[in-house]
The first five atom37 places (N, CA, C, CB, O) and aatype in JSON, in Angstrom:
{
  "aatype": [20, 20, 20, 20, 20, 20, 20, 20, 20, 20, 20, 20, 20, 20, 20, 20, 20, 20, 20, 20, 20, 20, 20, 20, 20, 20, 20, 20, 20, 20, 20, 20, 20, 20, 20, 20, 20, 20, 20, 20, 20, 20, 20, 20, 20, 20, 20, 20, 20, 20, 20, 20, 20, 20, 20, 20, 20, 20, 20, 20, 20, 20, 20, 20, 20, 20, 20, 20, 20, 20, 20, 20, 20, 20, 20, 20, 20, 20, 20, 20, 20, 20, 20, 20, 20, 20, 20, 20, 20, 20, 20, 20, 20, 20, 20, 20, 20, 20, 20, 20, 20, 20, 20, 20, 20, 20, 20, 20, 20, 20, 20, 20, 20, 20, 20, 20, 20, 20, 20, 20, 20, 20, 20, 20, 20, 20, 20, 20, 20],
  "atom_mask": [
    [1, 1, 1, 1, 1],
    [1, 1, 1, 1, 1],
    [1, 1, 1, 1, 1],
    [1, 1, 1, 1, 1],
    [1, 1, 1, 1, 1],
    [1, 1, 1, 1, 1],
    [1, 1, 1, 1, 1],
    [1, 1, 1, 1, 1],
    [1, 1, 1, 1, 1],
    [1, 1, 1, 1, 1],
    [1, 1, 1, 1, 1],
    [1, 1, 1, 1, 1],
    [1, 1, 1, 1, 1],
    [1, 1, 1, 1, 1],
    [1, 1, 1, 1, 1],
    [1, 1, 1, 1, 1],
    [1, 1, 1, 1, 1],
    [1, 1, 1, 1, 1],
    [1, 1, 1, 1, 1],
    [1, 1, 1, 1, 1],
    [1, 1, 1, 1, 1],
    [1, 1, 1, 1, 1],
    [1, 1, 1, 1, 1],
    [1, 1, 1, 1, 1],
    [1, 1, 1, 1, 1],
    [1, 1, 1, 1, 1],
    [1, 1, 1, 1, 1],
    [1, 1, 1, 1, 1],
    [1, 1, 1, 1, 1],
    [1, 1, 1, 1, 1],
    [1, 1, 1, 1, 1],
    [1, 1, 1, 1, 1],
    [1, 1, 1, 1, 1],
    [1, 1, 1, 1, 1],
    [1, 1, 1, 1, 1],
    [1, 1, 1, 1, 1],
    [1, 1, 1, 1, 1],
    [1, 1, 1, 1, 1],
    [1, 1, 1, 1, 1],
    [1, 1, 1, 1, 1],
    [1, 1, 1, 1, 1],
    [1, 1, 1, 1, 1],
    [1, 1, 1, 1, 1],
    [1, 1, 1, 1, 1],
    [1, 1, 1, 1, 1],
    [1, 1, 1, 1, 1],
    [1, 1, 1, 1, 1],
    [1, 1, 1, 1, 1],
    [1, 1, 1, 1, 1],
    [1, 1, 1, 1, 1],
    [1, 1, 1, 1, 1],
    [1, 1, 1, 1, 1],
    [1, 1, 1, 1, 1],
    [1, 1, 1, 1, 1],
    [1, 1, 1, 1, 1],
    [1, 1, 1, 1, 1],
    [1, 1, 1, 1, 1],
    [1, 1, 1, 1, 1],
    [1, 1, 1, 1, 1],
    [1, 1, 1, 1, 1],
    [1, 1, 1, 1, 1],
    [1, 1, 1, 1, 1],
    [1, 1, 1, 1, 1],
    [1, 1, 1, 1, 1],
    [1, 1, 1, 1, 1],
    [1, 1, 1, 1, 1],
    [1, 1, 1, 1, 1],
    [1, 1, 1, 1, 1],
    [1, 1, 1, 1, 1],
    [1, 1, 1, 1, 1],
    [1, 1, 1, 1, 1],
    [1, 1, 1, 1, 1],
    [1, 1, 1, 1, 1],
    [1, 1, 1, 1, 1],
    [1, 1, 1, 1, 1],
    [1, 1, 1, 1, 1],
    [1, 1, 1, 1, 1],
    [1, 1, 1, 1, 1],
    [1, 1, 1, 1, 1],
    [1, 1, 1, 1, 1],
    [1, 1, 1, 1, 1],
    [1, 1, 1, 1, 1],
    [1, 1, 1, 1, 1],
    [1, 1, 1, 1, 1],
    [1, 1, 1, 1, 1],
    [1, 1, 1, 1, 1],
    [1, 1, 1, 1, 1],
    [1, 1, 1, 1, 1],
    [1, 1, 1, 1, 1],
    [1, 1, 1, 1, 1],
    [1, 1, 1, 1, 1],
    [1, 1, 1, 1, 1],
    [1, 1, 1, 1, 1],
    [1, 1, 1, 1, 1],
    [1, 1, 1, 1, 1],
    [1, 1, 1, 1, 1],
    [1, 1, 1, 1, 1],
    [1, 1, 1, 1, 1],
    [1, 1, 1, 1, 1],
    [1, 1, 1, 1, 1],
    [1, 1, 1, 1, 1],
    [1, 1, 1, 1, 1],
    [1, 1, 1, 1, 1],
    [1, 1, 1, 1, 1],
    [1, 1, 1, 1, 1],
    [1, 1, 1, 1, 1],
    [1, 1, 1, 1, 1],
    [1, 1, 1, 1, 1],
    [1, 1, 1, 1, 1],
    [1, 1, 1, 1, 1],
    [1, 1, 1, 1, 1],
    [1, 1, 1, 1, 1],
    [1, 1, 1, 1, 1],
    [1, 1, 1, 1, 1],
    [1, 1, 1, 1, 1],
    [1, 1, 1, 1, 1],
    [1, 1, 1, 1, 1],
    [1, 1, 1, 1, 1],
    [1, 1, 1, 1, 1],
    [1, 1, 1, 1, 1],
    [1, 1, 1, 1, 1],
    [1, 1, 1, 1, 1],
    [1, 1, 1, 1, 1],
    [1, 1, 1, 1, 1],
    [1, 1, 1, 1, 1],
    [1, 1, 1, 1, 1],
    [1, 1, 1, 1, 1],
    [1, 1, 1, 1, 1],
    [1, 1, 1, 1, 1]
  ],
  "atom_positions": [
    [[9.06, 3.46, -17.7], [8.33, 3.59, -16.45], [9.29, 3.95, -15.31], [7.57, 2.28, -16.13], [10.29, 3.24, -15.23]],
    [[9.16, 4.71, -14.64], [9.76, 5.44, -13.71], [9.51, 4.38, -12.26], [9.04, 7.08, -13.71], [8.52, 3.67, -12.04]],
    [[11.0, 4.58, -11.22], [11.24, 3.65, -10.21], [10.63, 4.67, -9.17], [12.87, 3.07, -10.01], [10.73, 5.89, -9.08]],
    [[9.84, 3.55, -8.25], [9.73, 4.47, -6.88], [10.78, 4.01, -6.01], [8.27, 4.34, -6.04], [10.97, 4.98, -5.27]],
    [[11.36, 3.34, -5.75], [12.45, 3.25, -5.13], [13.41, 2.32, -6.32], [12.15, 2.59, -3.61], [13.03, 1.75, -7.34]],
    [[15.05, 2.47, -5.63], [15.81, 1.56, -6.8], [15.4, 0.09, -6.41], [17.68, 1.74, -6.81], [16.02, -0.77, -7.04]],
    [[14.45, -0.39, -5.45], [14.36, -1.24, -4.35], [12.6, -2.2, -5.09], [14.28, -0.04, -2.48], [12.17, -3.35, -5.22]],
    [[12.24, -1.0, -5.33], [10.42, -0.98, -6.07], [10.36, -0.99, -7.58], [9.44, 0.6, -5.67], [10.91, -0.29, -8.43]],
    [[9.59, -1.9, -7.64], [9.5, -2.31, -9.49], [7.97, -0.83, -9.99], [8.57, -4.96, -9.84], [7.37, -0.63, -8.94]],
    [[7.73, -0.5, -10.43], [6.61, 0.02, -10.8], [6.01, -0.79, -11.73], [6.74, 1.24, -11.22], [6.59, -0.7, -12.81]],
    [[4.9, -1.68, -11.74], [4.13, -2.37, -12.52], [2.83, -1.93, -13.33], [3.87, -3.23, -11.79], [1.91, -1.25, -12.9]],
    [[2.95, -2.45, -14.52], [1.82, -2.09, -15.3], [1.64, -3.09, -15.92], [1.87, -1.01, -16.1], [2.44, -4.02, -16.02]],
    [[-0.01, -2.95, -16.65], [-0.32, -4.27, -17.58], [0.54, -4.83, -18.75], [-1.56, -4.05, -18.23], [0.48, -5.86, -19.42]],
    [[1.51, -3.52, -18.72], [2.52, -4.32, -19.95], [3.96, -4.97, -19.4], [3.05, -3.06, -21.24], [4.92, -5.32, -20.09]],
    [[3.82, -5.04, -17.99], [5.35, -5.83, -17.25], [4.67, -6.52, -16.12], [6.81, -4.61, -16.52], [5.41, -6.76, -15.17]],
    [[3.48, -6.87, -16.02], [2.93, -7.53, -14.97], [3.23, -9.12, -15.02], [1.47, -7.2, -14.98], [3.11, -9.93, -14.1]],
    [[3.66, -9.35, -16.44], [3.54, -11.49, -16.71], [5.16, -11.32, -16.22], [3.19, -12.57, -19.14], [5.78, -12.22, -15.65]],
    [[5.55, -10.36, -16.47], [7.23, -10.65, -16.54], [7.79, -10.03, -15.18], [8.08, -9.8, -18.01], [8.91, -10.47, -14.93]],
    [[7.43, -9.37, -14.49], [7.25, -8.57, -13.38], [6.58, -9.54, -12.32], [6.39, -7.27, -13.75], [7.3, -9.71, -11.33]],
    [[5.22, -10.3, -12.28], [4.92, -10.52, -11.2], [4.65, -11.96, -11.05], [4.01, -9.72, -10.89], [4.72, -12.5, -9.94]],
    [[4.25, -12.78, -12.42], [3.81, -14.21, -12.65], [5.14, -14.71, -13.47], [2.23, -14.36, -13.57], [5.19, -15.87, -13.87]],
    [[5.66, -14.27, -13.59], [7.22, -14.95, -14.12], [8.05, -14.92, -13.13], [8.03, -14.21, -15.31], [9.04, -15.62, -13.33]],
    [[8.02, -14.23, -11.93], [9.39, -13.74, -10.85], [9.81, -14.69, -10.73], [9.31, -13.12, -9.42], [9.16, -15.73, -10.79]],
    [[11.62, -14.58, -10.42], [11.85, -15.55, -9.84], [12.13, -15.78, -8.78], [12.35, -15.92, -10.22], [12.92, -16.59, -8.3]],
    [[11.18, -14.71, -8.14], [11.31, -14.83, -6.42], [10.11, -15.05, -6.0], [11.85, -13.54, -5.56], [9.54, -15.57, -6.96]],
    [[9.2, -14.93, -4.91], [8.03, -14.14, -3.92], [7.99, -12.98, -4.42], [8.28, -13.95, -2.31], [8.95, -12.59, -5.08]],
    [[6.87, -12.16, -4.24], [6.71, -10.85, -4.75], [5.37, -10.18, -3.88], [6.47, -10.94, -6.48], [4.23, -10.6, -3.68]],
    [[5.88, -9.27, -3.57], [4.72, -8.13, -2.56], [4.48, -7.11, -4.0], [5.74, -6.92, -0.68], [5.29, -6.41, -4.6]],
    [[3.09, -7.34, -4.23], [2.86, -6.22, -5.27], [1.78, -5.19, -4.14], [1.96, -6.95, -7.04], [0.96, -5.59, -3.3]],
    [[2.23, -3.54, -4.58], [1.29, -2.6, -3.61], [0.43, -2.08, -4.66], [2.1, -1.29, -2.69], [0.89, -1.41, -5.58]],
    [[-1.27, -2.45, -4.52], [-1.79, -1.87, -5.85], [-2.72, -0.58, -4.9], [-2.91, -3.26, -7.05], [-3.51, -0.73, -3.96]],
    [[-2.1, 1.04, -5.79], [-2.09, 1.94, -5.04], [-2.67, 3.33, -6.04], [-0.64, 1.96, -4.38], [-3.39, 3.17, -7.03]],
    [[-2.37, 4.18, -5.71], [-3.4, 5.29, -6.49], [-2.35, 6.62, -6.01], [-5.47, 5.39, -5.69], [-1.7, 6.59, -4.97]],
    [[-2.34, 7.78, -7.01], [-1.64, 8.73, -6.32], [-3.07, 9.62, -5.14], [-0.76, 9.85, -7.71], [-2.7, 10.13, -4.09]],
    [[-4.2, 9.65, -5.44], [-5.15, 10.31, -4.58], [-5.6, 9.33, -3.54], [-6.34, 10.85, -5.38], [-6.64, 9.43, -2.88]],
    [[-4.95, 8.62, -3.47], [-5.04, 7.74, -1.94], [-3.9, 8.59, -0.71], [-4.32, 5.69, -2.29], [-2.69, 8.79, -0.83]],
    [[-4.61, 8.88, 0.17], [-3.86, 9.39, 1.33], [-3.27, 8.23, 2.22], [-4.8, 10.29, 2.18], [-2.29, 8.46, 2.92]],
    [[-3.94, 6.81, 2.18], [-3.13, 5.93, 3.13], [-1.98, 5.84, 2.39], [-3.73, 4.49, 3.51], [-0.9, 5.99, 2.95]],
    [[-2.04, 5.64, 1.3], [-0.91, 5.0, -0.07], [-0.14, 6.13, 0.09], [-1.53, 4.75, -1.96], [1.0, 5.98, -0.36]],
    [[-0.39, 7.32, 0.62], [0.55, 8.4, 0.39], [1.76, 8.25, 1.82], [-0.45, 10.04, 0.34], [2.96, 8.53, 1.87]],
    [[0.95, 7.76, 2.71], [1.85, 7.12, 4.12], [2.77, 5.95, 4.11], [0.89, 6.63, 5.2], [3.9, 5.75, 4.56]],
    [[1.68, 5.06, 3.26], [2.38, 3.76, 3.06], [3.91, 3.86, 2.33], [1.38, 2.84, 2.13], [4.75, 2.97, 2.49]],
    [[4.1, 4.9, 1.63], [5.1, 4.41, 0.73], [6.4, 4.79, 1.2], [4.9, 4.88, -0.63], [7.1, 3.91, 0.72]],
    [[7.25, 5.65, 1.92], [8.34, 5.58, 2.37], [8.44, 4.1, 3.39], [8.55, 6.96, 3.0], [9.41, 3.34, 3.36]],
    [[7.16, 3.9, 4.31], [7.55, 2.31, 4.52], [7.63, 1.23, 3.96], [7.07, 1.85, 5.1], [7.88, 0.14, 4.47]],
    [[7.38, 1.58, 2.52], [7.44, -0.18, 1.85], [8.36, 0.06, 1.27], [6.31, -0.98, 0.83], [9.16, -0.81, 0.94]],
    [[8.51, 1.46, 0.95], [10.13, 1.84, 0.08], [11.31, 1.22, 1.11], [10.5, 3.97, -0.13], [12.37, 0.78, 0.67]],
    [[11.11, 1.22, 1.98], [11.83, 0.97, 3.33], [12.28, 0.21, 3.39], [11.42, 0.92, 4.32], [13.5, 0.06, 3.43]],
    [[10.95, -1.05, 3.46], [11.09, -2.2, 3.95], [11.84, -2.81, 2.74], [9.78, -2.84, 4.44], [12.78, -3.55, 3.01]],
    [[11.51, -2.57, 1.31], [11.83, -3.3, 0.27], [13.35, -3.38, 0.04], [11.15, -2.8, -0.83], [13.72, -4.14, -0.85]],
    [[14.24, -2.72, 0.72], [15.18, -2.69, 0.9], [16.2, -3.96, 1.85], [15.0, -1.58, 1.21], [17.35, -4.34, 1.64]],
    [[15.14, -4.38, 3.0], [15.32, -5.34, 3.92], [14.96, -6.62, 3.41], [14.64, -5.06, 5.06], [15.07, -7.63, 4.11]],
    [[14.51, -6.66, 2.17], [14.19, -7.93, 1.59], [15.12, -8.45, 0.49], [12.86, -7.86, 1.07], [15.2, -9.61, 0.1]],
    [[15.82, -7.33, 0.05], [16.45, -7.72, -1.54], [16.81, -8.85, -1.33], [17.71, -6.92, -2.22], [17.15, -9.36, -0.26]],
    [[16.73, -9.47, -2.75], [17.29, -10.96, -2.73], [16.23, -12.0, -3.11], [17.84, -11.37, -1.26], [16.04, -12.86, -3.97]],
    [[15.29, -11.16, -1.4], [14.2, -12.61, -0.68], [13.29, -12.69, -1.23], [13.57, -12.66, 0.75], [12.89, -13.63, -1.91]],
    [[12.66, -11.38, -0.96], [11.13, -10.8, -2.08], [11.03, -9.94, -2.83], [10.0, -10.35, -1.58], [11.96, -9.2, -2.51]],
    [[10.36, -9.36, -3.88], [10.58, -8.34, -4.74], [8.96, -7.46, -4.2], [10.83, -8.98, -6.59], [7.81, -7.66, -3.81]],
    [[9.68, -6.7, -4.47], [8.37, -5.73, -3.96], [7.79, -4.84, -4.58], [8.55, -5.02, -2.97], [8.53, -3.85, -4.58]],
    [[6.61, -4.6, -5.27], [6.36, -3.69, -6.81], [4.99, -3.12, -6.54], [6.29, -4.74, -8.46], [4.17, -3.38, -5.66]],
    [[4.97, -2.37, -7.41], [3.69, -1.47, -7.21], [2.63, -1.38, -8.56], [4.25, 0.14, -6.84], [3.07, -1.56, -9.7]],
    [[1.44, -1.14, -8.33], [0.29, -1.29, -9.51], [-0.68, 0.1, -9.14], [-0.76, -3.05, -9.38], [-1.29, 0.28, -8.09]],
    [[-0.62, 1.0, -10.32], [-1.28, 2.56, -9.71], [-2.6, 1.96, -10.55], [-0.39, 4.55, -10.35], [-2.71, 2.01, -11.78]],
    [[-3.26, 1.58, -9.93], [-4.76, 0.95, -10.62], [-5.5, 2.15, -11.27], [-5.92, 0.22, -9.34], [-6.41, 1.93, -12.06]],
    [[-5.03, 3.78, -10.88], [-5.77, 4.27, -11.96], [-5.07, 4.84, -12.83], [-6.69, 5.06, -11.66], [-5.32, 5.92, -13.36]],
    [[-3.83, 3.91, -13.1], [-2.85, 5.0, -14.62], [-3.59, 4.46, -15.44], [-0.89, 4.78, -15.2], [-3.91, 5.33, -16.25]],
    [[-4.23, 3.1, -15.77], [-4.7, 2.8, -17.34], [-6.31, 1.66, -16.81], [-2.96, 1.62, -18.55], [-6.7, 1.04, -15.82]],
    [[-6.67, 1.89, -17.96], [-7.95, 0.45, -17.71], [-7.08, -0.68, -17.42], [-9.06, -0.1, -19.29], [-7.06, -1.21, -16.31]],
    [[-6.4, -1.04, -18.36], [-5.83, -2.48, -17.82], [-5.27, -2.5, -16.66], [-4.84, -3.07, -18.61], [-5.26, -3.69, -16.35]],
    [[-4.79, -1.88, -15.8], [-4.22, -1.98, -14.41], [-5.02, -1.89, -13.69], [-3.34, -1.19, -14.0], [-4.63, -2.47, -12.68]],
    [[-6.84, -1.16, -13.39], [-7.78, -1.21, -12.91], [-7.9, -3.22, -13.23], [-8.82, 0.07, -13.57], [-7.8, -4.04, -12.32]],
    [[-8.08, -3.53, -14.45], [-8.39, -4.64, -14.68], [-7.98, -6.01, -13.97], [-8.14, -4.6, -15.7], [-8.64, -7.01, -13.7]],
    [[-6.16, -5.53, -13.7], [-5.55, -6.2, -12.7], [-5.99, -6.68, -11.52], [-4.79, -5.64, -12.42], [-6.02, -7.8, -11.02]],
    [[-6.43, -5.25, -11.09], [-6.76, -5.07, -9.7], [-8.22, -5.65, -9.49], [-6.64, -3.52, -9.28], [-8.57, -5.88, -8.33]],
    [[-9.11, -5.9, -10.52], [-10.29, -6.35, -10.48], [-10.16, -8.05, -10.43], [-11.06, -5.73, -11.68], [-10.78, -8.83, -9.71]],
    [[-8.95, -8.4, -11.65], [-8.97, -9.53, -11.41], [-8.17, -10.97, -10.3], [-8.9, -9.52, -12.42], [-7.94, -12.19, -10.31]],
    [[-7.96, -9.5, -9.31], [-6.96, -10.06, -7.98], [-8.02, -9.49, -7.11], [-5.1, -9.35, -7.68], [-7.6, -9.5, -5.95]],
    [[-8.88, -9.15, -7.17], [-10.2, -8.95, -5.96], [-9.49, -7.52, -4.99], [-10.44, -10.86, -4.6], [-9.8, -7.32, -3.82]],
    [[-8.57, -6.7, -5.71], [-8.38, -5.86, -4.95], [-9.86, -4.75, -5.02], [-6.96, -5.34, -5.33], [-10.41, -4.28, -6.01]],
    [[-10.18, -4.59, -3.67], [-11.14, -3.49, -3.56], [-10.86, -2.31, -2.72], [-12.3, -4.0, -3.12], [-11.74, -1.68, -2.11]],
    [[-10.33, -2.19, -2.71], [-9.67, -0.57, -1.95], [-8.49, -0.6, -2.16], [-9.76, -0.24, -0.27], [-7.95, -1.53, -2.76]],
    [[-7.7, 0.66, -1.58], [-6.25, 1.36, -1.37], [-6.24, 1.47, -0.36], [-5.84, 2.55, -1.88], [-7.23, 1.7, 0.34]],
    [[-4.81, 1.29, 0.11], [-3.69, 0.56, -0.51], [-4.06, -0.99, 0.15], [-2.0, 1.28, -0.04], [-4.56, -1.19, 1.26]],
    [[-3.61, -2.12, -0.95], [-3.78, -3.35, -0.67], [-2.56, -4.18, -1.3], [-5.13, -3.73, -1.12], [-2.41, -4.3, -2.51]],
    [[-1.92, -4.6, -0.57], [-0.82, -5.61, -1.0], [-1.05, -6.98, -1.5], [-0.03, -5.83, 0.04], [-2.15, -7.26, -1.02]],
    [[-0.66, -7.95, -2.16], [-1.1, -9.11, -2.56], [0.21, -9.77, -2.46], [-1.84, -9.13, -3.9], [1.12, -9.16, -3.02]],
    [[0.5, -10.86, -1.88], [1.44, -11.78, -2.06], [1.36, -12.41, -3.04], [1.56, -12.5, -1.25], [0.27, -12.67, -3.55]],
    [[2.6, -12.86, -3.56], [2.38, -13.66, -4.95], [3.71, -14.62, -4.91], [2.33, -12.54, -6.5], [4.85, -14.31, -4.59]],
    [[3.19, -15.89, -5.34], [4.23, -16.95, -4.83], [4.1, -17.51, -6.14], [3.92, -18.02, -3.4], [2.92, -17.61, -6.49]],
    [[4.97, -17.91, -7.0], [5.66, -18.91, -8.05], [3.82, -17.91, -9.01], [5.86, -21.53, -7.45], [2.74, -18.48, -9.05]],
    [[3.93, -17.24, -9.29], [2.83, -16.49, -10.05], [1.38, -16.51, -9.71], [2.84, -16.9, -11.32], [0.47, -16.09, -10.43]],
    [[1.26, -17.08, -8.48], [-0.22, -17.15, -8.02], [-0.06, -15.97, -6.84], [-0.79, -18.89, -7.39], [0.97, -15.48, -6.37]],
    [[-1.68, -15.65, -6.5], [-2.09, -14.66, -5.24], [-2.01, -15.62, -4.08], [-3.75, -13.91, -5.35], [-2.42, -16.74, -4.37]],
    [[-1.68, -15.52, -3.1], [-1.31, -16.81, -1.72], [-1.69, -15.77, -0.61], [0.78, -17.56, -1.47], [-1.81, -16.33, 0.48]],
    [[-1.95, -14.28, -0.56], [-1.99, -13.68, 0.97], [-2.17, -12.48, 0.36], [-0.64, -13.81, 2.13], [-2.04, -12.29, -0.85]],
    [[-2.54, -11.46, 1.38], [-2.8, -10.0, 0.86], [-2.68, -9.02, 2.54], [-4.74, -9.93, -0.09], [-2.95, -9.52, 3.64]],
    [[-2.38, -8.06, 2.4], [-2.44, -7.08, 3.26], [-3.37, -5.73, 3.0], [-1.13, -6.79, 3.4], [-3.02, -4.73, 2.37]],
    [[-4.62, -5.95, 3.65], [-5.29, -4.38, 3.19], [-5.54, -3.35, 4.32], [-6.85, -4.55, 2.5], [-6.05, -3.52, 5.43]],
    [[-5.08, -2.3, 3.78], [-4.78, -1.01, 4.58], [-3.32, -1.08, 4.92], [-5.69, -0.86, 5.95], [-2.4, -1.89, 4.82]],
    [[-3.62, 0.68, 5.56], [-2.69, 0.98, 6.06], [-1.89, 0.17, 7.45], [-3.07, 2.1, 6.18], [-2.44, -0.49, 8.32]],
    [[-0.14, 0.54, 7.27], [0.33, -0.7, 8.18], [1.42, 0.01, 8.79], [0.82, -2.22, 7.38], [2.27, 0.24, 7.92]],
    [[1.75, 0.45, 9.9], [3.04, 0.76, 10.69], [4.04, -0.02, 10.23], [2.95, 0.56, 12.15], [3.76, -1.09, 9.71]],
    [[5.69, 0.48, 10.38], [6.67, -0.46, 9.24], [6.79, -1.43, 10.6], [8.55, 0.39, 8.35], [7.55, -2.27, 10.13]],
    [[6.55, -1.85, 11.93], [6.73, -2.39, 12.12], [5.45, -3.9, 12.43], [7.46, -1.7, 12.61], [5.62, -4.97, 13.01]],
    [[4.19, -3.3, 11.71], [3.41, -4.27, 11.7], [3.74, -5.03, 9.96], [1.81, -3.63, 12.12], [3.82, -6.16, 9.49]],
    [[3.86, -3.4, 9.37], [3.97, -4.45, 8.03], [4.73, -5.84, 8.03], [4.69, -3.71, 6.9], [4.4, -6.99, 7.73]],
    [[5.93, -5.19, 8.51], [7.15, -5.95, 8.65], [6.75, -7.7, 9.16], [8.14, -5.03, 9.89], [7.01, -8.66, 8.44]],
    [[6.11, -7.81, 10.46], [5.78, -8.69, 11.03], [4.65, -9.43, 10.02], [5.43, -8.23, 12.35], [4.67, -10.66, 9.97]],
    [[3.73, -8.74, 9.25], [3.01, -9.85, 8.46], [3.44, -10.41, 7.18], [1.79, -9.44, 8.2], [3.17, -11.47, 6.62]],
    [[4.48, -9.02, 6.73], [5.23, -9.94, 5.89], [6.24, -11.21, 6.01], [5.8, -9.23, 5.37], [6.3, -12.14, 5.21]],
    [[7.15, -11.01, 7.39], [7.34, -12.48, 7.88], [6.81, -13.47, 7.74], [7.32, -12.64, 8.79], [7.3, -14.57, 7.49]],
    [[5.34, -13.05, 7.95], [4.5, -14.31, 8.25], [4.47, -14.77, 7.1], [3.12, -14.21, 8.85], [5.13, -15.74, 6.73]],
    [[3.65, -14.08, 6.35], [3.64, -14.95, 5.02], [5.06, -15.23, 4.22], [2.66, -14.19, 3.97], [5.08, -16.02, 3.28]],
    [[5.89, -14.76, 4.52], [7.1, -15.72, 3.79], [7.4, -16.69, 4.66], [8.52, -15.0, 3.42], [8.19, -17.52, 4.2]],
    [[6.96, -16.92, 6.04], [7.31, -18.28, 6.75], [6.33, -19.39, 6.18], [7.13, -18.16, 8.47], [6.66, -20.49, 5.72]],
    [[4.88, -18.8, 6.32], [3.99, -19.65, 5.6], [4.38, -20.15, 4.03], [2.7, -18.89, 5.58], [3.79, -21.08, 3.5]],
    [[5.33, -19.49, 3.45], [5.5, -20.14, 2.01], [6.58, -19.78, 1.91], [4.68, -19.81, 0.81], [6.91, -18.79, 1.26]],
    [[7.62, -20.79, 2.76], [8.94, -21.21, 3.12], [9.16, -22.0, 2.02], [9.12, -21.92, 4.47], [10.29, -22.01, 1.56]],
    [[8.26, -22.7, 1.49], [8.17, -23.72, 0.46], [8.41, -22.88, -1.25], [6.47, -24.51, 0.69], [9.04, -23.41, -2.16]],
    [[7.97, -21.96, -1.31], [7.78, -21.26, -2.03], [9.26, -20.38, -2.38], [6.65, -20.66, -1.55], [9.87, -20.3, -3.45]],
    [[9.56, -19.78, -1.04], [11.27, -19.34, -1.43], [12.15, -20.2, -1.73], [12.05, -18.74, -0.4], [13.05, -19.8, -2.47]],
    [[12.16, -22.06, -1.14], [12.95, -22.38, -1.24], [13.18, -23.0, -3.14], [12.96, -23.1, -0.03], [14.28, -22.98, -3.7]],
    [[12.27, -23.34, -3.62], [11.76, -23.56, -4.9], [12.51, -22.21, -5.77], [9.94, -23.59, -4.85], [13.46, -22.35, -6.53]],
    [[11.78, -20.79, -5.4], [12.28, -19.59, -6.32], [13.45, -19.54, -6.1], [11.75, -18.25, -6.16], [14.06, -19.33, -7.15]],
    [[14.36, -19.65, -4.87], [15.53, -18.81, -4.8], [16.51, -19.56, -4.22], [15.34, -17.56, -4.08], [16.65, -19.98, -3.07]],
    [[17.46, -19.67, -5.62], [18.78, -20.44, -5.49], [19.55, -20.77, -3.89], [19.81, -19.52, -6.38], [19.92, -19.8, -3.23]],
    [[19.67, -21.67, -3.53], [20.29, -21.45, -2.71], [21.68, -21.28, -2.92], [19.99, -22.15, -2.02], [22.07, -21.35, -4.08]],
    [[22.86, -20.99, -1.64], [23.7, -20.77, -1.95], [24.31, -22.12, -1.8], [24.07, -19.74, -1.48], [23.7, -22.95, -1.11]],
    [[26.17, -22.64, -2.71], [26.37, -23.77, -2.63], [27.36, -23.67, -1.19], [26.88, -24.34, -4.02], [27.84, -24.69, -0.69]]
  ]
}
């Protein structure tokens, strides 16, 4: 499976347990479509942003129409349109972002929800000694 950024995981139903409910971080999954025009805007900014996170959050993508099972994904995370982000904390859904987002609004709600589940990074990600 091919990288959209070295920064962006590309996810599918066959790396999604190990990819998104196994992480051992927080995880922004973007479940997206190539005939989506917002998704076509969105992605140099999350390519972007995912860069400003390494470490903190992992940031991955789900093309809900490469296969049935990745539609299936997306059905069974209540995604209903493109582009829609889903937060995902210790393997559960905890927050979501739908639509399109300026990098500096994205930016700001992704804050938010990693402040809101401060609890959540500190659990996934080692601290340092």
């Amino acid at each position: 499976m091919c990288m959209s950024s070295k920064d962006v995981v590309d996810v599918g139903a066959e790396s999604w347990e190990m990819e998104v409910v196994n992480a051992d971080r927080p995880v922004l999954v973007e479940f997206w479509h190539e005939h989506c025009g917002w998704c076509t805007m969105l992605k140099p900014i999350y390519d972007n942003l995912a860069t400003d996170y390494v470490g903190a959050l992992k940031f991955a993508k789900v093309n809900v129409l490469e296969s049935p099972e990745n539609r299936q994904i997306a059905v069974q995370y209540g995604v209903m349109g493109t582009p829609t982000m889903k937060f995902f904390c210790q393997g559960r859904s905890v927050g979501e972002i739908v639509g399109f987002r300026s990098a500096s609004q994205l930016k700001e709600e992704i804050d938010a929800l990693l402040q809101h589940h401060e609890e959540c990074l500190e659990k996934s990600t080692s601290l340092p000694p």
